[in-house]
C-alpha positions as CSV (number, residue, x, y, z in Angstrom):
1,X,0.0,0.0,0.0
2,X,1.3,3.3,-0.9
3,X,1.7,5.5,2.1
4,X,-0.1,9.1,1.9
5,X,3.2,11.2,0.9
6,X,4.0,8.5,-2.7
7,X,0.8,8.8,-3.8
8,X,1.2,12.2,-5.5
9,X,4.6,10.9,-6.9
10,X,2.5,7.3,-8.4
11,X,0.3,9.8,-10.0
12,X,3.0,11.9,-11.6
13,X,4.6,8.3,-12.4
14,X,1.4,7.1,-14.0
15,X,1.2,10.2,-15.8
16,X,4.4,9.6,-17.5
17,X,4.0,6.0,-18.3
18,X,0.8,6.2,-19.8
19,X,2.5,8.9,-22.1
20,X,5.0,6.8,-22.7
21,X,7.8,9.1,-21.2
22,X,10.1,6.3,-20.6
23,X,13.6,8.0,-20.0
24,X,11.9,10.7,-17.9
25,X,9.8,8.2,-15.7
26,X,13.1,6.1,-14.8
27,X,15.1,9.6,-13.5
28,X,12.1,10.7,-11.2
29,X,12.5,6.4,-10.2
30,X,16.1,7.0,-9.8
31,X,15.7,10.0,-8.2
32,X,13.0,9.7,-6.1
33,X,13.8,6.1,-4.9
34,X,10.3,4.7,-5.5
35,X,9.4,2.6,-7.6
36,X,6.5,3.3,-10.3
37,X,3.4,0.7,-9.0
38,X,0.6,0.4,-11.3
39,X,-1.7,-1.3,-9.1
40,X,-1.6,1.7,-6.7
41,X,-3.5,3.9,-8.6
42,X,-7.0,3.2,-9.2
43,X,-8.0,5.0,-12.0
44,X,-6.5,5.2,-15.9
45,X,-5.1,8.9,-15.8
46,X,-5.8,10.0,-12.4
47,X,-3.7,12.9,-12.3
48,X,-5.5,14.1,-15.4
49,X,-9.1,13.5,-14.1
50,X,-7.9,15.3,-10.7
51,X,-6.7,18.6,-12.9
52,X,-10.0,18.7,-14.8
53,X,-11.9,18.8,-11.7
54,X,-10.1,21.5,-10.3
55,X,-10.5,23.7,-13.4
56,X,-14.3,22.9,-13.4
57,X,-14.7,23.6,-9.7
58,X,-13.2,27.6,-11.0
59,X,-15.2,27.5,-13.4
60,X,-18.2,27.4,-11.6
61,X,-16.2,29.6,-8.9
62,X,-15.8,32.4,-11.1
63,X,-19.6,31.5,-12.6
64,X,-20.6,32.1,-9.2
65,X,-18.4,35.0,-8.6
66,X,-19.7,37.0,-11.2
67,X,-23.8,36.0,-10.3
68,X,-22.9,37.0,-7.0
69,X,-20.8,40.1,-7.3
70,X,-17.6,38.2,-5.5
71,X,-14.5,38.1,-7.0
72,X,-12.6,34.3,-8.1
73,X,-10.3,35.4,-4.6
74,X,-13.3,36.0,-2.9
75,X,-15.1,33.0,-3.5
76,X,-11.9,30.5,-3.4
77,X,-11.4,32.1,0.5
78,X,-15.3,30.4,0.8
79,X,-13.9,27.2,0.4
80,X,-11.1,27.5,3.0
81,X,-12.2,25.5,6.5
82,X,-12.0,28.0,9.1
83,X,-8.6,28.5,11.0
84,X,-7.9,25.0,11.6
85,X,-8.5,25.2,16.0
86,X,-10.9,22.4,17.0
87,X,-12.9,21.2,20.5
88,X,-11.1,18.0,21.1
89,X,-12.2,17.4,24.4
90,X,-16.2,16.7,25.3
91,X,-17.1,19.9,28.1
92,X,-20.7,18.7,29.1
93,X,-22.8,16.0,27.6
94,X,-26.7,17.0,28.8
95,X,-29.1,13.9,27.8
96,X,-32.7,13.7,27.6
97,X,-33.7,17.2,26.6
98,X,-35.7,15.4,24.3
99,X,-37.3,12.3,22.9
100,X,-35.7,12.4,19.2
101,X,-32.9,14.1,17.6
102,X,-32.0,17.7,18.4
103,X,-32.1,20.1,14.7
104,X,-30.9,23.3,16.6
105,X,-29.1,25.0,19.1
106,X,-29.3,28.8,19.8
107,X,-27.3,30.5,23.0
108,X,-27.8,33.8,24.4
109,X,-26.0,36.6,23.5
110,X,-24.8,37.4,26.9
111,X,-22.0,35.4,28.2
112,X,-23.5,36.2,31.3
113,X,-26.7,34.4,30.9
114,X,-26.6,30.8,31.6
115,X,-29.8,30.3,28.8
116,X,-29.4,27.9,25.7
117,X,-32.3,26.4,23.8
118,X,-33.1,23.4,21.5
119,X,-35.7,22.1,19.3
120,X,-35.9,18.5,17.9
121,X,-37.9,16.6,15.6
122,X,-40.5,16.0,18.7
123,X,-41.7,19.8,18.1
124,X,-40.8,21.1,20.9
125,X,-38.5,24.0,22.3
126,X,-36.4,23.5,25.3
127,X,-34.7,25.7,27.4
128,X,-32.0,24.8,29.7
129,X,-29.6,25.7,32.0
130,X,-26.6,26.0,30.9
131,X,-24.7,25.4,34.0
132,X,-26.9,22.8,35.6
133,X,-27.6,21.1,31.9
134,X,-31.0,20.9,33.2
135,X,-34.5,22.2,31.7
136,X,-36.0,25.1,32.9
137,X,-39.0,25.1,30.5
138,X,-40.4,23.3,27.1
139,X,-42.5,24.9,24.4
140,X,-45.6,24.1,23.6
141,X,-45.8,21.3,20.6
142,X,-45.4,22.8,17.3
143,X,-46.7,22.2,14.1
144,X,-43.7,21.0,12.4
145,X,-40.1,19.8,13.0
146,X,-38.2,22.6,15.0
147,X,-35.3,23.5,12.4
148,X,-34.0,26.7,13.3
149,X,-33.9,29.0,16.5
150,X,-32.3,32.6,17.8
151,X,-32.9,34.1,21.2
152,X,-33.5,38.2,21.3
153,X,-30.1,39.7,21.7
154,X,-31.8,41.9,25.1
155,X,-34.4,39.5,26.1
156,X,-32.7,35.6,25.5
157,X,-36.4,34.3,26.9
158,X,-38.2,35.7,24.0
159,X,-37.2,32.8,20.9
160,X,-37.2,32.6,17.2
161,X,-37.7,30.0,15.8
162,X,-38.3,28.3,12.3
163,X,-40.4,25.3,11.6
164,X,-41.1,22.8,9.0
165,X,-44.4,23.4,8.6
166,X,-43.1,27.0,7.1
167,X,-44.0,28.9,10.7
168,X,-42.4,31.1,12.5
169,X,-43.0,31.6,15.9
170,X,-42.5,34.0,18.6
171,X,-42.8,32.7,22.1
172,X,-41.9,33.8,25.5
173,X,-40.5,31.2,27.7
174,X,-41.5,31.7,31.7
175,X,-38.7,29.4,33.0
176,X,-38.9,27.7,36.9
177,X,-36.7,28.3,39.3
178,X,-35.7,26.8,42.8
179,X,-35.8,29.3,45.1
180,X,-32.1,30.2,46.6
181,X,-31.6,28.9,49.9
182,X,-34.0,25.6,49.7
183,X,-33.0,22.8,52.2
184,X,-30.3,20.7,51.1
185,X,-31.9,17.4,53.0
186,X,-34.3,16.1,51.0
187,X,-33.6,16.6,46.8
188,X,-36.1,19.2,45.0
189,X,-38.8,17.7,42.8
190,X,-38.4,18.2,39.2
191,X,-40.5,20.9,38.1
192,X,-43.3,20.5,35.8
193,X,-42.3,22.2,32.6
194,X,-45.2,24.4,31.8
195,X,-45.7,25.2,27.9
196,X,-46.1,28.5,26.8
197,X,-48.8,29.8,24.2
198,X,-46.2,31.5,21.2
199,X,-47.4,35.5,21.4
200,X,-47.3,35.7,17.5
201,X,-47.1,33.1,14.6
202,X,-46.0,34.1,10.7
203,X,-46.9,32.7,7.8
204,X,-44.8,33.9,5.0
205,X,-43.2,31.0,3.6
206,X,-44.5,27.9,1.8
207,X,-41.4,25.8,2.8
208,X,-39.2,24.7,5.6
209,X,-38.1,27.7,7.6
210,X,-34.2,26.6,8.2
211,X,-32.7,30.2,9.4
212,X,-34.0,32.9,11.8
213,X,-32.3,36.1,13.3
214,X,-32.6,39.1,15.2
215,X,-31.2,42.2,13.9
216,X,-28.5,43.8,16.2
217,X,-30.4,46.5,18.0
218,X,-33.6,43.7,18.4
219,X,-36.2,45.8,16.2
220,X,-36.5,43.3,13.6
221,X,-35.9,40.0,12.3
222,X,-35.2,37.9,9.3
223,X,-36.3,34.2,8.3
224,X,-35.0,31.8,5.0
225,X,-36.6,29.3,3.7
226,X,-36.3,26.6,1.0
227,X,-38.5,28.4,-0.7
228,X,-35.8,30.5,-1.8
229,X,-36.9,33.7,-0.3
230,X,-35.9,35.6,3.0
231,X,-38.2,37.6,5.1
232,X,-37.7,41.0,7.2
């Protein structure tokens, strides 16, 4: 098997053979100390394929580029993955939140306040403590898959969020607290998680709503949709 740093040089190699550059393919051999393996290249004129797809993918780059008003630079930086610093280490796994999988996560804007919310395929909104891990309160049942969420940049208890049905939804979460000072001897009972009525529902889109935000200053917001439009 050809370990990760030949395989560029097998492509060259095959690249040369298949064009019947004899002489040259033995130097780069001699050279290089490996040996040309035919077997460890999948694909009749790999290297080739591998340069067409690149200039396709700028192709549709610059396409794109010029739709979009970006430059070739400009979009080729849209490619790049971020700056290359990853979590490595699991902080706080909080279980249970919710009885299928979890489609979004939205935290509050405040480092200070220990708020994060969810919403899952079960329709519902949950919000949690961030600190404890556990809920403080859960929407009311929605009328589609929960797919996107943002809490108000002043007021993290009023949520966005953007469902499948094509609603978005305005709610006010009243979450419980245990009072401060409550007797260590005998364990608090769970609260009850209350639902909330949502104070306002839009109908604007046809299709799944998969983005909501709050402007900066909290006067407006915006919602996508796969219906291709975006409303203010």
């Amino acid at each position: 098997m050809v370990v990760e740093n030949d395989r560029t040089m097998q492509l060259v190699m095959q690249y040369l053979s298949e064009r019947g550059f004899s002489s040259a393919l033995a130097a780069l051999e001699e050279q290089t100390e490996i040996t040309f393996d035919a077997d460890a290249v999948e694909l009749a004129s790999e290297l080739q394929i591998i340069v067409e797809q690149h200039d396709a993918l700028l192709r549709i780059v610059e396409q794109e580029g010029r739709a979009g008003g970006l430059s070739v630079e400009e979009n080729q930086e849209l490619l790049v993955l971020g700056d290359g610093v990853y979590y490595k280490e699991e902080k706080q796994c909080v279980a249970g939140l919710h009885s299928s999988n979890i489609i979004c996560v939205a935290a509050a804007a405040d480092p200070g306040c220990p708020w994060v919310a969810t919403g899952a395929v079960d329709r519902v909104i949950t919000l949690s403590d961030l600190s404890s891990g556990k809920p403080v309160w859960t929407s009311a049942r929605r009328g589609g898959t929960v797919l996107s969420l943002a809490l108000h940049p002043k007021d993290p208890l009023l949520i966005l969020s953007g469902d499948m049905n094509g609603e978005v939804v305005l709610t006010r979460a009243a979450p419980i607290r245990v009072a401060d000072g409550a007797a260590e001897t005998e364990p608090e009972p769970e609260p009850e998680l209350a639902p909330e009525a949502p104070l306002a529902k839009f109908h604007e889109h046809t299709k799944f709503v998969v983005r909501v935000a709050w402007s900066p200053d909290a006067t407006r917001f915006a919602s996508a949709s796969y219906d291709k439009s975006v409303c203010v």
